[in-house]
C-alpha positions in Angstrom: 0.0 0.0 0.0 2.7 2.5 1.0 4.3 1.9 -2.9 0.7 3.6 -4.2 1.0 6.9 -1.9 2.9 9.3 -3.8 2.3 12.7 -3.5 -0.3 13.3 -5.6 -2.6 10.7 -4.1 -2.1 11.8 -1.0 -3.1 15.2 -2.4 -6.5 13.5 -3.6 -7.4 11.6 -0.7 -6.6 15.1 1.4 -9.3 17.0 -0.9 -12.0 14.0 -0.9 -11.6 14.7 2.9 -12.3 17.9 3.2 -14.9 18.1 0.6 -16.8 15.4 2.1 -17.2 17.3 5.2 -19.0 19.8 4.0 -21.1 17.9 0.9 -21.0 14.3 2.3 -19.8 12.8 -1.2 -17.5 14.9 -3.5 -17.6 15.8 -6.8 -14.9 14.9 -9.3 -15.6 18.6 -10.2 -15.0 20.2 -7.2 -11.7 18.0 -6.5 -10.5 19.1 -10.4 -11.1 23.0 -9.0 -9.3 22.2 -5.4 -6.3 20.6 -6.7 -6.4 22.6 -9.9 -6.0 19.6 -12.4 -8.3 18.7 -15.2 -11.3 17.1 -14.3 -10.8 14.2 -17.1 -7.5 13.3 -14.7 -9.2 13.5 -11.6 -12.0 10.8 -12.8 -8.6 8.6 -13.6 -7.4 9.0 -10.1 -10.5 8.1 -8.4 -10.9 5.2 -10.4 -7.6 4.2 -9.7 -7.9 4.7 -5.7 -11.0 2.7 -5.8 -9.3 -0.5 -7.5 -6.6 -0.5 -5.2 -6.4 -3.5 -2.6 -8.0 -2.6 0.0 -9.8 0.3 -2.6 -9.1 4.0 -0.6 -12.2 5.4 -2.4 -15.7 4.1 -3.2 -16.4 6.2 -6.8 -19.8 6.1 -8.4 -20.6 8.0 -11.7 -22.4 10.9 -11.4 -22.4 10.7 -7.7 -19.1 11.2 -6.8 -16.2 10.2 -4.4 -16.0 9.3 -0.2 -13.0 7.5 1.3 -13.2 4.1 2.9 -11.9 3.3 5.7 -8.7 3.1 5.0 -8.8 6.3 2.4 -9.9 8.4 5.4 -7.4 6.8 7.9 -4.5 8.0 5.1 -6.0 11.3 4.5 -6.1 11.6 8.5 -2.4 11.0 8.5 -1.7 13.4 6.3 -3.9 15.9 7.4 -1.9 15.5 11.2 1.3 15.9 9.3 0.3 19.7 7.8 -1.5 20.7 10.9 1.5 19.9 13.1 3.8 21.4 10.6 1.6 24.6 10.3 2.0 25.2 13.9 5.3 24.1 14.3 6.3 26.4 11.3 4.3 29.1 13.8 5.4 28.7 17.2 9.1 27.9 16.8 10.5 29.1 13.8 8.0 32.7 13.7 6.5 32.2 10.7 3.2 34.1 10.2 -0.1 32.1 10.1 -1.0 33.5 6.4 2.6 31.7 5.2 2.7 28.5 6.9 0.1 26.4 4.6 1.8 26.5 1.6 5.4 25.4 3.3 3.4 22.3 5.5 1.8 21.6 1.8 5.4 21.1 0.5 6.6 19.2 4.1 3.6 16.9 4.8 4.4 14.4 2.3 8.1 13.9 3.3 7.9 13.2 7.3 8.8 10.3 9.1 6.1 9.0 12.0 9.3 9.6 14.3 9.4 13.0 12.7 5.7 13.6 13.4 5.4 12.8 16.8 9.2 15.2 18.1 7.0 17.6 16.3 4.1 17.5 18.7 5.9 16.7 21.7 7.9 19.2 21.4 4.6 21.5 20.9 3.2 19.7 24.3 1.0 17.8 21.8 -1.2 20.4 20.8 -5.1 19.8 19.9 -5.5 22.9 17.3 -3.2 24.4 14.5 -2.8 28.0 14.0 -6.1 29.0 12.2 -8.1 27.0 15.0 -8.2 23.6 12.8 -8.5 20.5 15.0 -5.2 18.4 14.5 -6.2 14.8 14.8 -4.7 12.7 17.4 -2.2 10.1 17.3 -4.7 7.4 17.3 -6.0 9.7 13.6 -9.2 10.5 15.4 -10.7 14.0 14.2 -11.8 15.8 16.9 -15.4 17.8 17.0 -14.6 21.8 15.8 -17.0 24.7 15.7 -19.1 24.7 12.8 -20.9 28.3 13.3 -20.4 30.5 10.7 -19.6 33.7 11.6 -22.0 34.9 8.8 -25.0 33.4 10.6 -24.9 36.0 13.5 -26.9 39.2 14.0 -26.5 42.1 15.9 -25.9 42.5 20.0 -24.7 38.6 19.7 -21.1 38.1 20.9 -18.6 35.2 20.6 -14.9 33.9 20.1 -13.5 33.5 17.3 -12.4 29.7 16.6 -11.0 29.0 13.2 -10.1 30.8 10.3 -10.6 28.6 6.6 -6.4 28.8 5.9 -6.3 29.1 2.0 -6.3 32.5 1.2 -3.3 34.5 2.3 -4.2 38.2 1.3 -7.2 37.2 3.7 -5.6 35.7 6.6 -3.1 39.1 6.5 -6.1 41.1 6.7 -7.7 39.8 9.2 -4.5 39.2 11.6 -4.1 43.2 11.2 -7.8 43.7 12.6 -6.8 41.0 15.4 -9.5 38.5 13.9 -7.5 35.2 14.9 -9.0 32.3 16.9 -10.0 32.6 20.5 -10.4 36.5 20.2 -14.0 37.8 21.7 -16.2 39.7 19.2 -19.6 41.8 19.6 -21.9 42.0 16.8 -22.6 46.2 16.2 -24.7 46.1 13.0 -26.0 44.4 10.2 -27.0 45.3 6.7 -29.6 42.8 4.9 -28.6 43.9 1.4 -25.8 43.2 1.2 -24.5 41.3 4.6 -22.1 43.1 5.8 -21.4 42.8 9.6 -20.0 45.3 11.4 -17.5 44.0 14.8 -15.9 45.1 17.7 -13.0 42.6 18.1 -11.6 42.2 21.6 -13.4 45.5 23.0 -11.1 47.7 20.7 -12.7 51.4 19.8 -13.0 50.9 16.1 -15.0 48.3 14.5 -14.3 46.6 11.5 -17.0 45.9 9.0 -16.4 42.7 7.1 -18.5 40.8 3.9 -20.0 37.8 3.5 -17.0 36.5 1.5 -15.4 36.7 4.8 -17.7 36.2 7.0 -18.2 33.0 5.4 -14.8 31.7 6.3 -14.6 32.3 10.1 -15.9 29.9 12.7 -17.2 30.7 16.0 -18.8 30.1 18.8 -21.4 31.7 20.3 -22.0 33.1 23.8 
């Protein structure tokens, strides 16, 4: 089994995962658009990780792609590697949070298990990476992570801020300037229904920042 995980299908069974949180079975279109391949190679990747013995995906035409049991226990893995790396990357070597996804892309792949586990117990084996993502544990169990959108609140409700969706730098830079990074407190001052704008006090400072659903649909929170 460990001759078939290259790079790239670690890549793939990474994206499946991640996808199939949010849409339960994912599309080979939305894989082609997260790993930016065509979407002609992507349906002859999953057709090649569901023949594989034991098969890492069960693939169904027109209905798209969810990991097996052992797919999910791979993508797991892989997904502990980054997460470590991210904040590892973070808290010992001072890299910022908006630059540290795109080097634990390029690391994850290339660790040793011995590697893996220094990393966290040398980071006191931590349970959340520096955008607020659960890291699974050693025995690859994900655990549970806020799933309020930030989006969903209205005005006078307040909160913490728990994760931060990692993959856009420019937006990760913004939003560490306004102190918008997980566990700071919020109140929500206004809302506008036309557009959905949300207007925040972040952390009790004087001026608020007023942020649109583009955003607002990438933080996590939870709620007082």
């Amino acid at each position: 089994m460990r001759d078939l995980l290259t790079h790239a299908v670690e890549d793939y069974l990474k994206a499946i995962y991640d996808l199939s949180l949010n849409f339960g079975r994912a599309s080979t279109t939305q894989i082609a658009e997260v790993l930016d391949v065509a979407p002609a190679s992507v349906t002859g990747m999953v057709k090649k990780l569901a023949s594989t013995n034991p098969p890492l995906v069960e693939y169904q035409k027109h209905r798209g792609v969810v990991l097996t049991q052992d797919g999910e226990k791979i993508a797991l893995e892989i997904i502990r590697h980054h997460r470590l790396l991210e904040l590892f990357l973070h808290e010992t070597l001072g890299y910022s949070w908006d630059e540290v996804d795109a080097e634990a892309d390029r690391l994850e792949h290339v660790i040793s298990d011995k590697f893996e586990q220094r990393i966290a117990e040398v980071l006191g084996d931590p349970t959340h990476d520096p955008h607020g993502d659960p890291i699974p544990t050693r025995d690859l169990e994900m655990p549970s992570h806020a799933t309020l959108c930030l989006a969903h609140l209205r005005p006078d409700e307040r909160g913490s801020i728990q994760r931060v969706r990692d993959t856009d730098p420019e937006l990760l830079r913004y939003l560490g300037g306004h102190g918008i990074v997980p566990q700071a407190s919020f109140t929500v001052m206004g809302y506008t229904p036309f557009d959905g704008n949300l207007t925040l006090r972040v952390n009790g400072q004087e001026e608020p920042v007023v942020l649109g659903t583009r955003i607002t649909q990438q933080i996590f929170v939870e709620r007082e």
